[in-house]
C-alpha positions as CSV (number, residue, x, y, z in Angstrom):
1,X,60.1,17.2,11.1
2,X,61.8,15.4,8.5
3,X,61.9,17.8,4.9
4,X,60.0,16.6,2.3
5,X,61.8,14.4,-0.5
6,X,61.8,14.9,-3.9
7,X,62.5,12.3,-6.6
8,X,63.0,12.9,-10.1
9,X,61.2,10.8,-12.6
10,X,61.4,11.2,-16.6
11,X,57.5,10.9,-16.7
12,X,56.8,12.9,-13.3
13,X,59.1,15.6,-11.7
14,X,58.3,17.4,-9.0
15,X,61.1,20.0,-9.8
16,X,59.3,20.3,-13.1
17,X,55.8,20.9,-12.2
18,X,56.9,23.8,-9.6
19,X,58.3,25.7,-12.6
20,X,61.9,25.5,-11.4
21,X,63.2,24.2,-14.7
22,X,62.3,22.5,-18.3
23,X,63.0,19.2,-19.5
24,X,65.4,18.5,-22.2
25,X,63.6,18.2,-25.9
26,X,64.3,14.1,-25.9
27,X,61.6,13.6,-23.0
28,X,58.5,15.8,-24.2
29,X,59.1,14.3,-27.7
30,X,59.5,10.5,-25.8
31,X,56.6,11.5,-24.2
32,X,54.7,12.8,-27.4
33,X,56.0,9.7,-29.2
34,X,54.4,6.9,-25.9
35,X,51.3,9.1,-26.3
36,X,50.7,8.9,-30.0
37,X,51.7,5.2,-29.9
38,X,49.1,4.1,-27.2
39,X,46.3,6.6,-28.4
40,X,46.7,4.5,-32.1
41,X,46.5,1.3,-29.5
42,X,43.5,2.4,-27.9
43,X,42.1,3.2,-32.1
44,X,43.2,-0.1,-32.5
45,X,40.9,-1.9,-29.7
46,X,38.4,0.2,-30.4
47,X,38.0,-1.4,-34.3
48,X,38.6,-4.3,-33.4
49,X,35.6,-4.0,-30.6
50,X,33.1,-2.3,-33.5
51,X,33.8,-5.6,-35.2
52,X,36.0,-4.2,-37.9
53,X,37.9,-7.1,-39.3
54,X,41.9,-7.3,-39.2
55,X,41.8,-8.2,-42.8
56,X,39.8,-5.5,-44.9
57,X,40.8,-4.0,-47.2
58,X,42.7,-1.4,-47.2
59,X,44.2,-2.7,-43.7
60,X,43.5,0.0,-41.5
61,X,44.1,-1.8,-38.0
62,X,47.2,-3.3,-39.4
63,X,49.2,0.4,-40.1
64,X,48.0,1.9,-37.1
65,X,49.1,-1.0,-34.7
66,X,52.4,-0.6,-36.5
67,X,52.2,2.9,-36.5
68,X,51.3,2.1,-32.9
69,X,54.3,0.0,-32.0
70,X,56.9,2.4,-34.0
71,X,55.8,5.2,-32.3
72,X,56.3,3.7,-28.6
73,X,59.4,1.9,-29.9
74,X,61.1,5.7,-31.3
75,X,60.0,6.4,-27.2
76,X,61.5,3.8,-25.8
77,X,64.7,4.6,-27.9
78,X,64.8,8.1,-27.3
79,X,64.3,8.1,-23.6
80,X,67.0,5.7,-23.5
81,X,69.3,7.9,-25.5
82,X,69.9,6.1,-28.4
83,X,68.1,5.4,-32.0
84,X,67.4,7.4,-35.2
85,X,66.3,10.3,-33.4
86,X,68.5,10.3,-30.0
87,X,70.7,12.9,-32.5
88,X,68.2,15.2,-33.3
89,X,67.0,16.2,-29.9
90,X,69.1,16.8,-26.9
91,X,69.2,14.8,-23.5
92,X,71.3,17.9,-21.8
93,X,70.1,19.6,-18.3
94,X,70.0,22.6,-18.4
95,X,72.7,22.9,-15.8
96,X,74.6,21.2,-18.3
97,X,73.6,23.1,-21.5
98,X,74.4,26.0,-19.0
99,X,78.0,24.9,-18.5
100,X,78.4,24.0,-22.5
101,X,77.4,26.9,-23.5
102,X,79.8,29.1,-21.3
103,X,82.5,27.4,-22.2
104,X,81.9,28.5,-25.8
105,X,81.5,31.8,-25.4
106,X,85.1,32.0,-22.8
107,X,86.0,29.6,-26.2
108,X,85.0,32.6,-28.6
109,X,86.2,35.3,-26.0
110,X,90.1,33.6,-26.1
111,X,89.9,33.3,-29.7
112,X,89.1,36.8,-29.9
113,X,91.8,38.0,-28.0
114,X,94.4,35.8,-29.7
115,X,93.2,37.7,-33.0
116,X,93.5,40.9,-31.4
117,X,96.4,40.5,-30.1
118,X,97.8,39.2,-33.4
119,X,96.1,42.1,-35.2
120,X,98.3,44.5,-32.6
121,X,101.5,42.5,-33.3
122,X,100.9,42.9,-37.3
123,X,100.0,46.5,-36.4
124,X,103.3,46.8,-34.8
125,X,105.5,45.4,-37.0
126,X,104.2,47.2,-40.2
127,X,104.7,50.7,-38.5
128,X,108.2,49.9,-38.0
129,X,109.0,48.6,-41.2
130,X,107.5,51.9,-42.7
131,X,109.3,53.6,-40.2
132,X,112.5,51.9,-41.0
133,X,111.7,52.5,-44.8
134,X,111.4,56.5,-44.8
């Protein structure tokens, strides 16, 4: 019996859904970003099948189709790791956020001791200059 295989989609993982894990902020907010652009789409077809005309004034159809095609453009972007907002949110796993993030705190940890152990050497010195001194 061959084990069952598993493949890891940005839209669909199976990982995921079994709770073993989250996804980095950049694909829920791609994802929030392809679903607000193609539910202003769908708001789109939908005037333009109630007969609303294209150009009425004020031109509703026209800012939501480019509301429409920013929004799944900023997706597109993000899930690609680059645009306007590929800074704001992180593409890291958490295996790698994981690894980042310990090496910061063993970071912190050495600078500490480097300060303590400066502090002791000050320490140190000034007792035996006042030493020296009385």
């Amino acid at each position: 019996m061959r084990p069952i295989e598993t493949t890891s989609h940005r839209f669909i993982d199976d990982e995921r859904l079994r709770g073993r894990g989250m996804h980095p902020p950049a694909i829920g907010i791609s994802r929030l970003l392809y679903g607000t652009g193609f539910g202003l789409l769908l708001g789109v077809g939908l005037g333009l099948q109630a007969g609303r005309s294209v150009t009425t004034q004020p031109p509703v159809l026209i800012l939501l189709a480019a509301g429409a095609v920013l929004s799944i453009v900023l997706g597109w972007m993000l899930a690609n790791g680059s645009g306007p907002l590929a800074a704001l949110f992180s593409h890291e796993t958490d295996e790698a956020m994981a690894a980042r993030v310990q090496y910061e705190i063993d970071d912190v940890q050495r600078s500490e001791d480097v300060n303590a152990k400066w502090a002791e050497l000050e320490a140190k010195v000034l007792t035996h200059d006042l030493g020296e001194e009385a």
